[in-house]
N, C-alpha and C positions, 0 to 999 in steps of 0.2 A: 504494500500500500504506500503513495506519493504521500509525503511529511506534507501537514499544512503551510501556509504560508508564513504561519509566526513563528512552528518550527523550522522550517526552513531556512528562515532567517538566523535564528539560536544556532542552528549548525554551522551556519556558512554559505548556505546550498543555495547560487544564485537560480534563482525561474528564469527559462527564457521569456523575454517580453518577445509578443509578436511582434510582424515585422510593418512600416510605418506604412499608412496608407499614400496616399498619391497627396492626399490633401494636406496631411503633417509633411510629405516631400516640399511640396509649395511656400509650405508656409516659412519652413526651418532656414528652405536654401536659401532665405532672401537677409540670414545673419550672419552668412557662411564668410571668415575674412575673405577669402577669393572674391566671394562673390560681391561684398564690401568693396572691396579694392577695385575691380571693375565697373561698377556704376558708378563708382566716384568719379574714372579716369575719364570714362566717356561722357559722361555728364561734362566735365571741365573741356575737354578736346570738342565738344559738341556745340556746347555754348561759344570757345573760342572760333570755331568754324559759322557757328552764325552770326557773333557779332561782324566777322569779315563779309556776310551776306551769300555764303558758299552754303545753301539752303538744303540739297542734296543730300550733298557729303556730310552736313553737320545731321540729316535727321538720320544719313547710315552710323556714322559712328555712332549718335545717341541708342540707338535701336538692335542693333546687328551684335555689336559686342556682348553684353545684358545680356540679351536670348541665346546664344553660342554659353555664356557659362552658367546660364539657369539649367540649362539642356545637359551639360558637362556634369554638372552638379546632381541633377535630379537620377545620375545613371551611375557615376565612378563614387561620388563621398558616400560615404556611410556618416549622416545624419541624428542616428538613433539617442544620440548621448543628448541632445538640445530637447529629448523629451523629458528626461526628468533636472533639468537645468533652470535657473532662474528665469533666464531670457524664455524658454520653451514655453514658462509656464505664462510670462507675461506676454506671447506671440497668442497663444491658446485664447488668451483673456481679451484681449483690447486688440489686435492687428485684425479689425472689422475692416469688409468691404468701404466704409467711411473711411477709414484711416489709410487704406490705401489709395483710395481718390482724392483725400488731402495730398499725397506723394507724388500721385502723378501729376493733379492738377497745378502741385509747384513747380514742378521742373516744365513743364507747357506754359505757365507766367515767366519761369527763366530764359524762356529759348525764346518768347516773344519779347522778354525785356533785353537780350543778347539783339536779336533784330533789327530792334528799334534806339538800340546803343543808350539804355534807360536803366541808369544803377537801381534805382530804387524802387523799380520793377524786378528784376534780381532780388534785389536783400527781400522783395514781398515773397517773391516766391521760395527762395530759401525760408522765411518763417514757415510759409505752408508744410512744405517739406519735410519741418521741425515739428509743427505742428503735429502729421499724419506719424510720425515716428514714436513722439512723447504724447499720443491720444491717449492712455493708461493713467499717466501721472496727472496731467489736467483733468481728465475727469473719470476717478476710479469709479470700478463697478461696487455696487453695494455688496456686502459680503453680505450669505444666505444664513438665515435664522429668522424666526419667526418675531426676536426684541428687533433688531436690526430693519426688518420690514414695516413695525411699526412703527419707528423711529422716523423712516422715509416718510413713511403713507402720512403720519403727522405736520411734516414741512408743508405739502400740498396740501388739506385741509383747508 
């Protein structure tokens, strides 16, 4: 007979965790430093290609690079460890379809504000950017319990 899980634990005996859906793949690789590192590069190389007006070239490098190591990433890294990770668990929590439409929708103000050679169109969309990154910390989710619930449902009142 398989030791329970709290035995398991008392011996040593790691359980295999199953293996991560497609949807934890998505979510993880977009903390991976590689992957970090490359939407930084192109992001910058992007923006410098459109403030020169070279509109093409600036939306292949924004675009092409990204996708080439999301794709690299979702097939060769092994991911699994950002599931029981801080970052995993505040990916789980707060990186909503919102939060990532603040990310994109900032870097789409940076490349119009790169265009239009508009610093302060940049720094907006960099806040966005920031914004859709740190959605968790600006506005955490209420923690589940029945005092906690009441506590909300009373503000509205």
């Amino acid at each position: 007979m398989a030791p329970s899980q709290a035995e398991a634990t008392e011996l040593g005996i790691a359980r295999p965790t199953p293996p991560l859906s497609s949807r934890e793949r998505r979510l993880y690789q977009q903390v991976h430093p590689v992957k970090l590192l490359v939407d930084g590069a192109a992001a910058a190389a992007a923006l410098v290609l459109l403030w020169r007006h070279s509109a093409w070239l600036g939306i292949g490098v924004a675009l092409v690079p990204p996708i080439v190591a999301s794709v690299t990433l979702w097939h060769v890294s092994d991911l699994s460890s950002y599931r029981s990770s801080r970052i995993g668990r505040y990916l789980r929590q707060h990186m909503t379809l919102a939060a990532e439409a603040f990310r994109v929708g900032g870097f789409i103000v940076m490349a119009l504000g790169a265009w239009e050679r508009l610093a302060w169109v940049l720094v907006l969309g960099a806040a966005l950017i920031a914004r859709g990154w740190l959605h968790g910390l600006l506005r955490p989710r209420p923690l589940e319990g029945r005092h906690t619930r009441e506590r909300f449902a009373s503000r509205y009142r």
